[in-house]
C-alpha positions as CSV (number, residue, x, y, z in Angstrom):
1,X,-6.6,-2.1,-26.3
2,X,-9.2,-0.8,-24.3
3,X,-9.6,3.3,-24.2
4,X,-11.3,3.9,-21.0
5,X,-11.6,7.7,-19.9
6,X,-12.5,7.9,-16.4
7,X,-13.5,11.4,-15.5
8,X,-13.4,12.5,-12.0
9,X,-16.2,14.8,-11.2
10,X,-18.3,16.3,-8.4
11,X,-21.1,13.6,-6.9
12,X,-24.7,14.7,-7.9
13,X,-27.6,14.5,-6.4
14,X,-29.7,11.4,-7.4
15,X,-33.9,11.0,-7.5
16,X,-33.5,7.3,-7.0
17,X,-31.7,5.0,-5.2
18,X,-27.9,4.6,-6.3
19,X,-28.4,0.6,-6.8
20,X,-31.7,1.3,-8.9
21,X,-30.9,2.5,-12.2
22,X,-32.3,1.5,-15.7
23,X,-30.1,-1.4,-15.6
24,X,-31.7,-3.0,-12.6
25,X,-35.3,-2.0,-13.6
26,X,-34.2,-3.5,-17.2
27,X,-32.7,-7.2,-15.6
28,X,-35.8,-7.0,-13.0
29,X,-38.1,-6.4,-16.0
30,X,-36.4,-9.8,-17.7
31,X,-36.9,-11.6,-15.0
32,X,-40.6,-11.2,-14.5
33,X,-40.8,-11.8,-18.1
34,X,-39.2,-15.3,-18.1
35,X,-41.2,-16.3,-14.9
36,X,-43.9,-15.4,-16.5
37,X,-42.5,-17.6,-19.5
38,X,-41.9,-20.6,-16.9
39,X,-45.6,-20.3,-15.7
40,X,-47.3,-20.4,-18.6
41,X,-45.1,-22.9,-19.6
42,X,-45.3,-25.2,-16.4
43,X,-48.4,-24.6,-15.5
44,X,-50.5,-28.2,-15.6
45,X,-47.6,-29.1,-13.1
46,X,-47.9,-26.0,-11.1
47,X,-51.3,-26.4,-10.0
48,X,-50.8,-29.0,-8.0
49,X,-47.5,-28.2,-6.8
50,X,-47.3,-24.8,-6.1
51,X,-43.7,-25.4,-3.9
52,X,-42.0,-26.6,-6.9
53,X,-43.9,-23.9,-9.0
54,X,-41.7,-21.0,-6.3
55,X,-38.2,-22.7,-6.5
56,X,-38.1,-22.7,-10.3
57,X,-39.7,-19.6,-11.2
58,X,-37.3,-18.0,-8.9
59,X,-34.2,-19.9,-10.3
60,X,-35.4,-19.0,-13.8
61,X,-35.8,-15.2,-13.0
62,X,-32.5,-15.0,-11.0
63,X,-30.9,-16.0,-13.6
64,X,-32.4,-13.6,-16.2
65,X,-31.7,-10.6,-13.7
66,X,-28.1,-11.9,-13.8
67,X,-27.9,-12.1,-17.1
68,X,-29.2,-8.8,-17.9
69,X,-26.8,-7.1,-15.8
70,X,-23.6,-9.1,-16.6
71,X,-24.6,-7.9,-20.2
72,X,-24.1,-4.3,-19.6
73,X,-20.5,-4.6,-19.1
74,X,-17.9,-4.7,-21.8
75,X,-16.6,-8.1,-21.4
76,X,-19.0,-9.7,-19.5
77,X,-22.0,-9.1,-22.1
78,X,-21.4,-12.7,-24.1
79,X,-21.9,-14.2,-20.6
80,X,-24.8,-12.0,-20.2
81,X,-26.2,-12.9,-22.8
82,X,-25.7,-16.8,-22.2
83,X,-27.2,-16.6,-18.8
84,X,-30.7,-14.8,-20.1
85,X,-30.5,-17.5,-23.1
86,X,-30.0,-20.4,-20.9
87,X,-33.0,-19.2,-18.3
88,X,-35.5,-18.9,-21.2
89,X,-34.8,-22.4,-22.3
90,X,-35.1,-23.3,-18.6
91,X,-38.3,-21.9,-18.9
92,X,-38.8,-23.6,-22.0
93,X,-38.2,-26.7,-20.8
94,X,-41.1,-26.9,-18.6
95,X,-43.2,-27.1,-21.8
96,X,-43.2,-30.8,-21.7
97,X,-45.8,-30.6,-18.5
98,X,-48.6,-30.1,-20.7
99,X,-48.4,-33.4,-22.5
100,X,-49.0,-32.0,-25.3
101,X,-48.2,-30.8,-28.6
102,X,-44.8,-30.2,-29.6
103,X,-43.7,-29.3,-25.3
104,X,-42.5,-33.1,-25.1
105,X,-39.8,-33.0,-28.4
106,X,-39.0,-29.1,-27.2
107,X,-38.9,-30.0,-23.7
108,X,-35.3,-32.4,-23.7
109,X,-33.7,-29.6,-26.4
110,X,-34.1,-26.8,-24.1
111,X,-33.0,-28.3,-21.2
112,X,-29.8,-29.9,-23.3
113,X,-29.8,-25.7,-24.5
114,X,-30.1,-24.2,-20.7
115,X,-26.7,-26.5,-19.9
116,X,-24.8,-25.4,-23.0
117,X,-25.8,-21.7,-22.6
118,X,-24.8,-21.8,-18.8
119,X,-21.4,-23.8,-19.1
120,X,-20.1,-21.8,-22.0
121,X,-21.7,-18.9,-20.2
122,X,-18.9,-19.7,-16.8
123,X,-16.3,-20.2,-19.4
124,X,-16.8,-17.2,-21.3
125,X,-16.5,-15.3,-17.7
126,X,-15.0,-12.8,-16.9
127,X,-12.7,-12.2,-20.1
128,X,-15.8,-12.6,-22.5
129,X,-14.1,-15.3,-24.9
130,X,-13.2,-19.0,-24.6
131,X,-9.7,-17.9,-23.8
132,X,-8.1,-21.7,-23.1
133,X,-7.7,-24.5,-26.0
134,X,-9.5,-26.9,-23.3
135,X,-12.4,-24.5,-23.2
136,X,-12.9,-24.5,-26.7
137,X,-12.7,-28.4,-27.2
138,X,-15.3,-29.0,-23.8
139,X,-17.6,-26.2,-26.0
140,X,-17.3,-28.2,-29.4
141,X,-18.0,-31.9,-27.5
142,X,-21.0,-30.5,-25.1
143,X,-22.9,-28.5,-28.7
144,X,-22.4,-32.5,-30.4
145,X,-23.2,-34.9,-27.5
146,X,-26.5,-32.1,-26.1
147,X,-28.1,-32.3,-29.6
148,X,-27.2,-35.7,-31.0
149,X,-28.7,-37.5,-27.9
150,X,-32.1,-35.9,-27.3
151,X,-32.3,-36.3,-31.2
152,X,-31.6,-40.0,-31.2
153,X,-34.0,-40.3,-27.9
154,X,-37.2,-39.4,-30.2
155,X,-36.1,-40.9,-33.2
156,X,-35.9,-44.2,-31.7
157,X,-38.9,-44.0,-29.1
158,X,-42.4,-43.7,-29.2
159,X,-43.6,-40.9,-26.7
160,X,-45.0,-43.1,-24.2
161,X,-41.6,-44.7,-23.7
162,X,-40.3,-40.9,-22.8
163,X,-43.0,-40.2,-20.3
164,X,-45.4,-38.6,-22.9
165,X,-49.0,-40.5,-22.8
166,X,-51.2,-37.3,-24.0
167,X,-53.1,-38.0,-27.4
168,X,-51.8,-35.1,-29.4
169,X,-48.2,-35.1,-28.3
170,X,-46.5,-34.7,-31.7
171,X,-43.8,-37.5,-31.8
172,X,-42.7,-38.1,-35.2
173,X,-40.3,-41.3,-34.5
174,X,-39.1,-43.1,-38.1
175,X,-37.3,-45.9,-36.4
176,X,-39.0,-46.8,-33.2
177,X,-37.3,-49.8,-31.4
178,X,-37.4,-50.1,-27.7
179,X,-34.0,-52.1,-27.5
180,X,-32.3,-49.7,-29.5
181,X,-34.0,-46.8,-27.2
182,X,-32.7,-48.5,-23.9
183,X,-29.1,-48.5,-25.7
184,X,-29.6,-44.8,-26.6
185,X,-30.7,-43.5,-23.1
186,X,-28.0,-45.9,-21.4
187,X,-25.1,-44.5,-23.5
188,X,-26.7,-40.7,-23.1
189,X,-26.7,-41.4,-19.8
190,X,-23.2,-42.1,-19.5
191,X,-22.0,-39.3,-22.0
192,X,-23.8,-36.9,-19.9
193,X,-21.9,-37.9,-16.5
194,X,-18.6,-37.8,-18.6
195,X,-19.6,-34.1,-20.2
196,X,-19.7,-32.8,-16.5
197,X,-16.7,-34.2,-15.1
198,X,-15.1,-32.7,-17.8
199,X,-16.6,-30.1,-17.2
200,X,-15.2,-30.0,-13.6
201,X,-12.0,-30.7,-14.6
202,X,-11.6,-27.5,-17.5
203,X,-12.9,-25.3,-15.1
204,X,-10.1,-26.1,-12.5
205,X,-7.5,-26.2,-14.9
206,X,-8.5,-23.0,-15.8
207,X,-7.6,-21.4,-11.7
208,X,-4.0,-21.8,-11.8
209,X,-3.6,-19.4,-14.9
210,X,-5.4,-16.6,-13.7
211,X,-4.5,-13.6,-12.1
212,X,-4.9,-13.5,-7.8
213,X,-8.3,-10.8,-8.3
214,X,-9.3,-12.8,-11.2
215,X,-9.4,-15.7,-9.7
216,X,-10.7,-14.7,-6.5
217,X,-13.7,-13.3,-8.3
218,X,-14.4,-16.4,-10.4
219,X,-13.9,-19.4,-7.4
220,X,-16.9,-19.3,-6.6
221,X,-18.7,-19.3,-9.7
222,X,-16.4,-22.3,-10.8
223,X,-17.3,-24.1,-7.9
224,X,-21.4,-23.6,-8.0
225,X,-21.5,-24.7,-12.0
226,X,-19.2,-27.6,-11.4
227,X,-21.9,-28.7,-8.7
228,X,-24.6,-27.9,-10.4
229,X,-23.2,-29.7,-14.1
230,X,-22.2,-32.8,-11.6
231,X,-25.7,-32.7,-9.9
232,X,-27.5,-32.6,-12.6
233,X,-25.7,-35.5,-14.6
234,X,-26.7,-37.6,-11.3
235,X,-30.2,-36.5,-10.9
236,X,-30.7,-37.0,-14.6
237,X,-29.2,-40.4,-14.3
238,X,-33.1,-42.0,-12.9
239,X,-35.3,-40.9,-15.8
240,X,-33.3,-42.2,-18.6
241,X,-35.4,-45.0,-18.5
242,X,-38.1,-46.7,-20.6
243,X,-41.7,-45.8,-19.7
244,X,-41.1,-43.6,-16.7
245,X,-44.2,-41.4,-15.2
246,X,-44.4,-37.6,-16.3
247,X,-44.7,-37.1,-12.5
248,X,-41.0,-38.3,-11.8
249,X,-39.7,-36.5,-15.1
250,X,-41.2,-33.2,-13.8
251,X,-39.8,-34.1,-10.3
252,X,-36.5,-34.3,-11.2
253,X,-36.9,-31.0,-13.4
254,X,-37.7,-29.2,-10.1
255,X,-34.5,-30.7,-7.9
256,X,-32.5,-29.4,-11.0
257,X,-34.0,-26.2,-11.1
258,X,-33.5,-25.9,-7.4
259,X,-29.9,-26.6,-7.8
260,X,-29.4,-24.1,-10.4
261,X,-30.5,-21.3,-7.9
262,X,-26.8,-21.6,-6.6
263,X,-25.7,-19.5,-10.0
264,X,-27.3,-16.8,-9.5
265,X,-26.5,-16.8,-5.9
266,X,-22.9,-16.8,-6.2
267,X,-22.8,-14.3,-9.1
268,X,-24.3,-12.2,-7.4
269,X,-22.5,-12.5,-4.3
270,X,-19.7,-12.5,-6.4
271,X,-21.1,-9.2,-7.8
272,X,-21.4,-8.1,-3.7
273,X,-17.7,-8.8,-3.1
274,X,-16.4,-6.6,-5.9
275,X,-18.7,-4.0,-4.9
276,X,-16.8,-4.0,-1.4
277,X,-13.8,-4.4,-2.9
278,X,-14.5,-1.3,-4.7
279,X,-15.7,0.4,-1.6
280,X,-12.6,-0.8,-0.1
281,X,-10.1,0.8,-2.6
282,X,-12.0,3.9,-2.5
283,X,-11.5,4.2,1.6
284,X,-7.7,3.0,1.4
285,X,-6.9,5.5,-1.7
286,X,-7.9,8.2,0.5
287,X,-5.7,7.5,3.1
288,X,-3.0,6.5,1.5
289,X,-2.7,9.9,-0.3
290,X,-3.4,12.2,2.7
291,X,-0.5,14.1,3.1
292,X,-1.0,14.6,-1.0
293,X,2.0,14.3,-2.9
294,X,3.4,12.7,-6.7
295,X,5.1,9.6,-5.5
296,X,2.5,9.3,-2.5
297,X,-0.2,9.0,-5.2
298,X,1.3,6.9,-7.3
299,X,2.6,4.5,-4.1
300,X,-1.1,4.7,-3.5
301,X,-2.5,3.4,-6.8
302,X,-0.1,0.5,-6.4
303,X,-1.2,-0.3,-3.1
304,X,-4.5,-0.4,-3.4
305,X,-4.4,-2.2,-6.8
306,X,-1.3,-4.4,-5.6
307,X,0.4,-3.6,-8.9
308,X,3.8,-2.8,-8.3
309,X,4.5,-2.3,-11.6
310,X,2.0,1.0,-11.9
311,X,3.2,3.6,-13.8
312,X,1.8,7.0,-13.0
313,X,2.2,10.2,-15.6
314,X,1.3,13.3,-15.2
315,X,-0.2,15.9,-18.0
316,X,1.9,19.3,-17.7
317,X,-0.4,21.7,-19.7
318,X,2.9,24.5,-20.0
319,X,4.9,22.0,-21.6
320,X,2.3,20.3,-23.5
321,X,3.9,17.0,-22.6
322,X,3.1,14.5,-19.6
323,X,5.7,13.9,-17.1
324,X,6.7,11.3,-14.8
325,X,6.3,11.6,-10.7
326,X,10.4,13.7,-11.0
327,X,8.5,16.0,-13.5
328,X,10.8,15.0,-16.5
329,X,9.0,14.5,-19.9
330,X,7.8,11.0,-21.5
331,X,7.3,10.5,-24.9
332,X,4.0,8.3,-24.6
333,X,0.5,7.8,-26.6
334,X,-2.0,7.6,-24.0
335,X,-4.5,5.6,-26.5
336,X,-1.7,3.0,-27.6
337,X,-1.2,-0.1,-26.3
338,X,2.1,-0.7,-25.5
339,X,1.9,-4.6,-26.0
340,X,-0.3,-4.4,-28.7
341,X,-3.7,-6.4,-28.7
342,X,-4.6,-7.8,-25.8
343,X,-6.9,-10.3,-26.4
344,X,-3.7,-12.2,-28.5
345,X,-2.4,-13.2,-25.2
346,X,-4.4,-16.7,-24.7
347,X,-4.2,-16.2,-21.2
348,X,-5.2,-12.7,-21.6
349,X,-2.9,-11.0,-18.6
350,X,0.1,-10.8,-20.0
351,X,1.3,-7.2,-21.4
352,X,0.2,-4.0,-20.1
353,X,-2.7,-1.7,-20.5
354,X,-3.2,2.2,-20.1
355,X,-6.2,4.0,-18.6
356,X,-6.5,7.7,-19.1
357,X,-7.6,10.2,-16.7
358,X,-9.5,13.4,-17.6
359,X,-11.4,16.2,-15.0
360,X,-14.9,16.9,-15.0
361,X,-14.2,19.7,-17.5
362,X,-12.5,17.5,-19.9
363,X,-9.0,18.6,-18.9
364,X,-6.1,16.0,-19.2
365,X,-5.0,14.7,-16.3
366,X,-2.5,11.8,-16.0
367,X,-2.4,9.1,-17.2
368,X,-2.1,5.3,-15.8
369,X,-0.1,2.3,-17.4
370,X,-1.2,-1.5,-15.2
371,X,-0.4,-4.8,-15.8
372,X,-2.6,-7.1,-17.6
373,X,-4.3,-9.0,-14.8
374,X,-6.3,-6.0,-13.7
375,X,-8.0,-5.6,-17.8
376,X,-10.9,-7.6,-16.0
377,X,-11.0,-5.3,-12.8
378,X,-11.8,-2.5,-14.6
379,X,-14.5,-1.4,-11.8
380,X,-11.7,-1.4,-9.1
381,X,-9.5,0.8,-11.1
382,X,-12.1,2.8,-11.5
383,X,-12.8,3.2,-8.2
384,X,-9.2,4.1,-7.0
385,X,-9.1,6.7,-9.7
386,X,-12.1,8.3,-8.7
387,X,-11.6,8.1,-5.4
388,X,-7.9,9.1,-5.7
389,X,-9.8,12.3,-8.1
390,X,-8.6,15.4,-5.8
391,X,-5.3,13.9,-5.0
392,X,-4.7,13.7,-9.0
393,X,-5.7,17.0,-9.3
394,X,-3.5,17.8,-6.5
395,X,-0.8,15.8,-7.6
396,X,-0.5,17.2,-11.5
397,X,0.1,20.5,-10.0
398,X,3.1,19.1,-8.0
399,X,4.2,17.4,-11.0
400,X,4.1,20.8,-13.7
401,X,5.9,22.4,-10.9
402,X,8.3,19.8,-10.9
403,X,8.0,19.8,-14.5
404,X,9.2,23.7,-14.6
405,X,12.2,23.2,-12.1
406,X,13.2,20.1,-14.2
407,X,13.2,22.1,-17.1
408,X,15.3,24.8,-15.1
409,X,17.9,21.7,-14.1
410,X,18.1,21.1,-17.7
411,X,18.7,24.3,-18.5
412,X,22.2,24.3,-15.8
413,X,23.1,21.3,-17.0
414,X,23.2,22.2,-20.5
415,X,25.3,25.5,-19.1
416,X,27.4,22.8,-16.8
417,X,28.2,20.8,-20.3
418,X,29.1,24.1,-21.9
419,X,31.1,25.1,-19.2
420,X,32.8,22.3,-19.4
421,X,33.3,22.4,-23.0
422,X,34.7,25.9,-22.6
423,X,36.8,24.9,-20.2
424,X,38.4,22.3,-22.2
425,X,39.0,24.5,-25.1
426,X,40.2,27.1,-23.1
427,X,42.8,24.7,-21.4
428,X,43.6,23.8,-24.8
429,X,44.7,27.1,-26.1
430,X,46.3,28.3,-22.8
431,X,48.8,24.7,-23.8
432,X,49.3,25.2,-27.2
433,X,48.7,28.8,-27.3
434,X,50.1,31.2,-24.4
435,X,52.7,28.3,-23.0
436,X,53.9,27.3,-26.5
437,X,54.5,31.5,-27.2
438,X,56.1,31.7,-23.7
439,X,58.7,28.7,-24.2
440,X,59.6,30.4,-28.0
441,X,60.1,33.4,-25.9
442,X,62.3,32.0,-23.1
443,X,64.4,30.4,-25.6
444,X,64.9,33.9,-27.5
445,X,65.8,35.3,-24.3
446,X,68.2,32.6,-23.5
447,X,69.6,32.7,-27.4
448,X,70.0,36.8,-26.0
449,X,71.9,36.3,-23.2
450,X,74.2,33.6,-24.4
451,X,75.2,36.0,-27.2
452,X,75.4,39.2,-25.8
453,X,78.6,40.2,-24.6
454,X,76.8,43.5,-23.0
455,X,76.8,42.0,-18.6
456,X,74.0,44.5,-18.6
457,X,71.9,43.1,-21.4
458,X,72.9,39.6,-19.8
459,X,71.6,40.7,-16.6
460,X,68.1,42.0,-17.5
461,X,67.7,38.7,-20.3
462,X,68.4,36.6,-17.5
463,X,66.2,38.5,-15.1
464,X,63.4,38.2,-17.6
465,X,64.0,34.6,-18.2
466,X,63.0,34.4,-14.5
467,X,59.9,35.9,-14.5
468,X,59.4,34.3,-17.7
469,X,59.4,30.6,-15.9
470,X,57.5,31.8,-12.9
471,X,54.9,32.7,-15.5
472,X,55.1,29.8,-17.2
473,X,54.3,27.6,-14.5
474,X,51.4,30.0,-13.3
475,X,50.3,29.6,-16.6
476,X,50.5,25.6,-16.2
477,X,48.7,25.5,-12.7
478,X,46.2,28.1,-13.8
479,X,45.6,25.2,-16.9
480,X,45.4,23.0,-14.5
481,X,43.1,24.1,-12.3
482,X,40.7,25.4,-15.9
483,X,40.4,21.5,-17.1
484,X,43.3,19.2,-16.0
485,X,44.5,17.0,-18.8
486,X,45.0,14.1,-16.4
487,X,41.0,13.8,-15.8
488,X,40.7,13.7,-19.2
489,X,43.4,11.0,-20.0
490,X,43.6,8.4,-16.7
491,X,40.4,9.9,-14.5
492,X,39.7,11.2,-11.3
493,X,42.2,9.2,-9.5
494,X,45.2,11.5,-10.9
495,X,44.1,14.3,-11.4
496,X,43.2,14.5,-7.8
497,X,46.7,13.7,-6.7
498,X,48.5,16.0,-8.5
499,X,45.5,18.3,-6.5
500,X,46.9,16.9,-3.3
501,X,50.1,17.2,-4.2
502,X,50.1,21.1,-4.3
503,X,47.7,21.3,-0.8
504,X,50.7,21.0,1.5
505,X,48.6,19.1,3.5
506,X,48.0,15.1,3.9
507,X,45.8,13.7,1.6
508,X,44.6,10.4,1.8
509,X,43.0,9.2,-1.3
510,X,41.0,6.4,-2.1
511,X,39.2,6.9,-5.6
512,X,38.1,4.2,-8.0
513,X,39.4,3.5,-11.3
514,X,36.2,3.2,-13.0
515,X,35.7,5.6,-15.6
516,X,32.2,8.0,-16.0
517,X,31.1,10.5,-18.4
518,X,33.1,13.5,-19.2
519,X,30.2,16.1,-17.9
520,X,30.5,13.8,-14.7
521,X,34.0,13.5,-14.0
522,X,34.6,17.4,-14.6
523,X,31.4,18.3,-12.6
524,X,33.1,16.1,-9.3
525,X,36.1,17.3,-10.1
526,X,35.5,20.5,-9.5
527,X,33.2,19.9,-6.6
528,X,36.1,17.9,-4.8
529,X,38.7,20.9,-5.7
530,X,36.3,23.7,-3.8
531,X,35.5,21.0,-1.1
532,X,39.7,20.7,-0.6
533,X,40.5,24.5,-0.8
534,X,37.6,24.9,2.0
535,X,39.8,21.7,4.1
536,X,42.8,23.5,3.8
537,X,42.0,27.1,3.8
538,X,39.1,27.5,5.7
539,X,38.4,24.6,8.4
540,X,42.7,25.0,8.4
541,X,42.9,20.8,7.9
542,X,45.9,18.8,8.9
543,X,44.5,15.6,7.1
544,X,42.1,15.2,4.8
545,X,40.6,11.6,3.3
546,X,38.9,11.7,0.2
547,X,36.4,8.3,-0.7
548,X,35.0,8.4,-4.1
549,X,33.0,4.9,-5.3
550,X,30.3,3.9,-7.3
551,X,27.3,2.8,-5.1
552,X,24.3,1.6,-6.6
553,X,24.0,3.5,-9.6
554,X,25.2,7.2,-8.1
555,X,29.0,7.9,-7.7
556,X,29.1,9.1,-4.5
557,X,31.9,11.2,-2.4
558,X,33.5,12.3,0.6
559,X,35.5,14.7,2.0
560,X,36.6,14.3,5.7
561,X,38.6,16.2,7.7
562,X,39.8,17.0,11.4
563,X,39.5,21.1,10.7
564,X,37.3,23.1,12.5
565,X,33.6,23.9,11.1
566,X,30.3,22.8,10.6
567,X,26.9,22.2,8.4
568,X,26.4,25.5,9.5
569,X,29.4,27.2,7.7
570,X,29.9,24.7,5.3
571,X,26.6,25.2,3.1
572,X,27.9,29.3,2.6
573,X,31.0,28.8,1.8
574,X,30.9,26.5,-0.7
575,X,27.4,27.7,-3.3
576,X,28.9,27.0,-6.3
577,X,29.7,22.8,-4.9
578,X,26.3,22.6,-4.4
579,X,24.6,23.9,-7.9
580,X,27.2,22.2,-9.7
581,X,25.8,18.7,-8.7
582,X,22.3,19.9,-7.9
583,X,22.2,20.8,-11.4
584,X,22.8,16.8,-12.1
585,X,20.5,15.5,-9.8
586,X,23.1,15.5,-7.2
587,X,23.0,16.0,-3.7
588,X,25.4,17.6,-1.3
589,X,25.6,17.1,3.0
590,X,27.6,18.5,5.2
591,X,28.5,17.4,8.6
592,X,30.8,18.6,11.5
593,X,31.0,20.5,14.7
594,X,34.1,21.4,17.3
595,X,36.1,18.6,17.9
596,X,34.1,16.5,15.3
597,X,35.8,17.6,12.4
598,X,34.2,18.4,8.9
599,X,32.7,15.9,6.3
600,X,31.1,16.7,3.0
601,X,29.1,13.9,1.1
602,X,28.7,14.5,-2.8
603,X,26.4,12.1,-4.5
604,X,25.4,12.3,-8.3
605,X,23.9,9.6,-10.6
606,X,26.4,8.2,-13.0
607,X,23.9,6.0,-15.3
């Protein structure tokens, strides 16, 4: 996986100009080097043609400046590398003006060298690897049929037949038949045509596999090579035949060479396009993210990026642990891949990929997970992270303050699961405890009195066995209302009618049957109890209706009524409703006014 740290830091002051750094003084250095290359090489044909002499020292130097700086980048330095390779055999090439010497034999291997360097060079780009099976196979047929046929050329021709008249052109030609050399440059002829419609062809098979930004940044390349490898099969067509003038040769070198100009062009403008896509993101990050907030951030990254996917964590440097935009912890590596090498994917965008984020002062700050289409748009995410720099900073600090209140929430919801623990235990032992000891007790009373032949003693037994059973089913409502063994056994559904039941007041109730965890039942159980005893006691209810459904992941419920009261009243009189589900990631609303009624909505999630 790639481990890139972008750090977001302060802009400083620069003594040059942003656009020339040692990388452009280095590519601009190359280039002047290889034109100078190309007019040493060239120059018995220069002199006379001092047009031709502009076009192609200007394609051959555009080229090395592209080269150079597509090989300061990561992925792009094969291509780099390709593109300087194939201008210096361009410049090469023109060796074969001087007529003599060993320029004629080097003159058809670098040119045959210049095509393979540049075509592998577009397929290599931007991913920096032959990445497609077609790719590889066009690579393996182009290295055969470019050395094979300029090798057969000489070893069947004399150098006059290939344009060369100078006395010391060294030529050395062990079979030398001019038949045989018509049939070589005919079927070279024709293998060169073939090698760049199959060119064309691989490099639009290639479109439909890439990601939209990917492709969008390599169109236009596709489309200038597959001109320039068509263009140059045609033009190249003319000289492959027998005794030609070095004239016409060197004519046809400098339409080619005038052709080839369209590369750099379009990488560059190519190069142009990114750049304003980069100054793009950077403008839209910072609107996006003004007010500054955690999911506003985030929203903003996948935006800008149009990676809906984005993941966005945050470092929280109390905890010691990053946290998602809620503030709850994630157990992630920040270095690890999480779908393990990338560059196994043969179309190389599958999976995902994380970038981490530190300050200027080396402090962590988040850290970002994207999908695999933008691996080769590393500039652009760049850019919206720096851009987007003060809204991280911004944003961590609203995440470890979300971080602290989620670890307060986890802290009440570890006391609402005890609580609700205790309260089943304590339900327990007030049933099999206190009511079992109270039924022994009525029954020894009742033994008592049907013994006793004393009408006092019978009196006071059965006067105690009436207070006994009062107690008794205090006892049972007060173990009722501690943890009903209904909700634990059939649900919320009955338990909440034996609830209504007792109200002395209509209930309507429609609750589903669908079962939820036991900290979730108990905590809207309770929460529905308080919210009916406020009905009934306080806004003095004649009906209530109580919905309770699952919607969407959260169980949500309501609590109508037609008793006076409102949002005003209801939030005060009913704290504890509130923390209970607040403390689950619930929330509570309340709703009502004179003649409206009241109507409390409890949602929770129950997933």
């Amino acid at each position: 996986m790639e481990r890139v740290v972008v750090v977001i830091s302060a802009p400083r002051r620069r003594r040059s100009p942003a656009w020339f750094g040692a990388e452009t003084r280095r590519a601009l250095a190359a280039g002047l080097a290889v034109a100078g290359l190309a007019l040493v090489a060239g120059w018995p044909y220069w002199r006379d043609h001092p047009g031709a002499a502009a076009i192609t020292l200007v394609s051959c130097a555009g080229l090395a400046v592209v080269g150079v700086l597509l090989a300061t980048g990561g992925r792009t330095r094969r291509t780099g590398l390709l593109f300087l390779t194939a201008s210096v055999c361009w410049a090469a090439n023109w060796a074969a003006s001087w007529d003599a010497g060993i320029g004629p034999i080097v003159s058809p291997y670098a040119q045959a060298e210049f095509y393979l360097a540049l075509g592998v060079g577009v397929l290599m780009y931007p991913s920096g690897r032959l990445e497609y099976p077609a790719d590889r196979i066009w690579t393996a047929a182009a290295g055969v049929i470019l050395v094979v046929c300029p090798t057969a050329l000489w070893v069947t021709s004399e150098p006059e037949w290939a344009a060369f008249r100078g006395e010391s052109v060294w030529w050395p030609a062990p079979f030398p038949d001019f038949e045989l050399f018509q049939t070589v440059l005919q079927v070279s002829a024709v293998l060169y045509l073939l090698l760049a419609l199959s060119f064309a062809v691989v490099l639009l098979l290639r479109l439909p596999r890439m990601g939209r930004l990917r492709r969008l940044l390599t169109l236009p390349v596709t489309a200038a090579l597959a001109f320039v490898g068509i263009s140059a099969a045609v033009t190249q067509k003319p000289i492959m035949e027998a005794s030609i003038p070095l004239d016409d040769l060197l004519q046809v070198y400098v339409v080619q060479g005038a052709v080839v100009v369209l590369v750099p062009l379009t990488l560059l403008a190519s190069g142009l396009r990114l750049r304003i896509g980069e100054l793009t993101v950077a403008g839209r990050m910072l609107r996006l993210t003004a007010p500054v907030s955690v999911e506003r951030v985030r929203d903003a990254l996948r935006d800008v990026l149009h990676d809906p996917t984005l993941e966005l964590w945050f470092w929280a440097p109390m905890e010691e642990t990053y946290v998602d935009t809620r503030g709850r912890p994630v157990d992630i590596d920040p270095d690890a891949d999480p779908d393990g090498d990338p560059d196994a994917d043969p179309d190389g965008e599958a999976g995902r990929w994380r970038h981490r984020v530190v300050s200027a002062s080396g402090d962590r700050l988040a850290v970002v997970e994207l999908g695999g289409a933008l691996r080769y748009h590393e500039s652009l995410v760049e850019a919206a992270l720096v851009a987007g720099g003060r809204a991280l900073e911004t944003a961590r600090l609203q995440a470890s303050v979300h971080a602290g209140l989620e670890q307060v929430r986890s802290a009440y919801r570890r006391l609402v699961r005890a609580e609700t623990v205790e309260r089943e235990r304590l339900a327990r032992d007030l049933h099999d405890g206190a009511q079992q000891r109270l039924l022994a007790l009525g029954a020894m009373l009742g033994t008592l009195e049907a013994v006793t032949d004393d009408p006092v003693v019978k009196e006071h037994a059965r006067t105690c066995r009436a207070e006994l059973v009062e107690a008794l089913g205090e006892l049972r409502a007060l173990a009722r209302e501690v943890q009903p063994a209904l909700l634990g056994q059939d649900g919320l559904g009955p338990a909440l009618e034996v609830v209504a039941e007792r109200l002395g007041t209509r209930v309507k109730l429609d609750v589903t049957g669908r079962r939820f965890s036991r900290e979730v039942e108990s905590t809207l159980y309770s929460a529905l109890c308080e919210a009916l005893s406020y009905a009934v006691e306080r806004a003095r209810a004649s009906e209530v209706l109580v919905r309770v459904g699952a919607e969407g992941g959260r169980l949500v419920a309501e609590v109508s009524c037609d008793g006076a009261g409102g949002p005003a009243a209801g939030p005060a009189d009913l704290p504890g409703l509130s923390g209970r589900l607040r403390a689950l990631r619930g929330h509570v609303e309340f709703d009502g006014g004179p003649g409206r009624g009241t109507t409390v909505r409890m949602d929770l999630p129950c997933e």
